[in-house]
N, C-alpha and C positions, 0 to 999 in steps of 0.2 A: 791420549792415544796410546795405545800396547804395539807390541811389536816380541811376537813371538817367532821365534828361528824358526821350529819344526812344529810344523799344524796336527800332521798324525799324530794320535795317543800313542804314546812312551808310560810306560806304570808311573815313570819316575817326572816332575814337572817340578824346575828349579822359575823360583817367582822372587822376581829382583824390584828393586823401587828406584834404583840408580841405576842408570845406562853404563858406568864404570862396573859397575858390580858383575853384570849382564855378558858383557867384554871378557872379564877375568873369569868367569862360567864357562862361557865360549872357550876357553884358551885349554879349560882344564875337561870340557865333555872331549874337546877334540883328541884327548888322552887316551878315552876310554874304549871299551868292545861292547859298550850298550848304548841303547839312546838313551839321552834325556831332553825335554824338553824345556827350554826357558823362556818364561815369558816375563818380559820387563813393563813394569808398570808405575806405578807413582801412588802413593800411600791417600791420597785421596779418593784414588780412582779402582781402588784393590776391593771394595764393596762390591763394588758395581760391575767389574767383572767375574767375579767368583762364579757367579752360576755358568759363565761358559766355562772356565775350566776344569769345572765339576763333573759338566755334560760331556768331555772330550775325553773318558772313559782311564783315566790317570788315577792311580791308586795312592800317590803318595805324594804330600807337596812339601817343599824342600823350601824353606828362608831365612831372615837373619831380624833381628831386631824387631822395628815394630811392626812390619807389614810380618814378622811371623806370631808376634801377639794378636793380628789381628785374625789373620788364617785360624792360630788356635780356638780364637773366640765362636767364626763363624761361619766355618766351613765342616762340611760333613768330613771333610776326608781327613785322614791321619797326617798331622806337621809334622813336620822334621824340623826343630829350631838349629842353626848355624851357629853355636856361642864363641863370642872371643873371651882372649884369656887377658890376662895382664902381661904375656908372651908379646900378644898382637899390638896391643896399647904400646909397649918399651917401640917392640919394632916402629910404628908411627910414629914414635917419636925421634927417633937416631936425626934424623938433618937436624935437628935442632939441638943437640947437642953440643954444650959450651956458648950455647949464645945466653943474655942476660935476659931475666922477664919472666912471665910468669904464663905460663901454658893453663888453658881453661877448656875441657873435653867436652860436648854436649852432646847426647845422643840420650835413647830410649832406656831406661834402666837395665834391660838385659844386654844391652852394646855394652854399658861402661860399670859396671857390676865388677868388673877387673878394674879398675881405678882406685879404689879407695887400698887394695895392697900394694898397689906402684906409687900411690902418693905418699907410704908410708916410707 
């Protein structure tokens, strides 16, 4: 199931696969003096609706990791990938700071692409 805020076409269409993600978009269109739209989805189900957000007149789709590898792969419209840095990796890591053990990241290669100079 998807669950898009703003039905009318905005150029702009931010496409989330976690409901958090979607939340902290939310937090940050409310910032702004344009629309955009986001629609949250789940990385199985991001096939299968591509064609309606194609159809809903959106010039440009906005995501992060692999639901924006996928966009790239097979959507007509121009992606915008969302990269993080090895900045964003440190920051997720702070609460765990001075504790003992060993931290294991797993995400889509272009999520954790900033890992291997933080693990240095």
């Amino acid at each position: 199931m998807n669950k898009t805020k703003d039905i009318a076409a905005s150029p702009l269409c931010f496409v989330s696969p976690y409901p958090q993600l979607a939340k902290a978009a939310e937090a940050l269109v409310a910032q702004l003096d344009y629309a955009v739209t986001i629609h949250q989805t789940t990385l199985n189900r991001i096939l299968d609706e591509l064609p309606l957000l194609e159809s809903r007149g959106h010039q440009v789709l906005i995501s992060r990791g692999g639901c924006a590898e996928i966009l790239k792969k097979h959507s007509k419209l121009p992606v915008v990938e969302i990269k993080m840095s090895g900045y964003d990796i440190l920051d997720a890591l702070i609460p765990f700071k001075g504790q003992k053990g060993t931290v294991g990241i797993v995400g889509f290669s272009s999520v954790i692409k900033g890992c291997a100079r933080v693990a240095e």
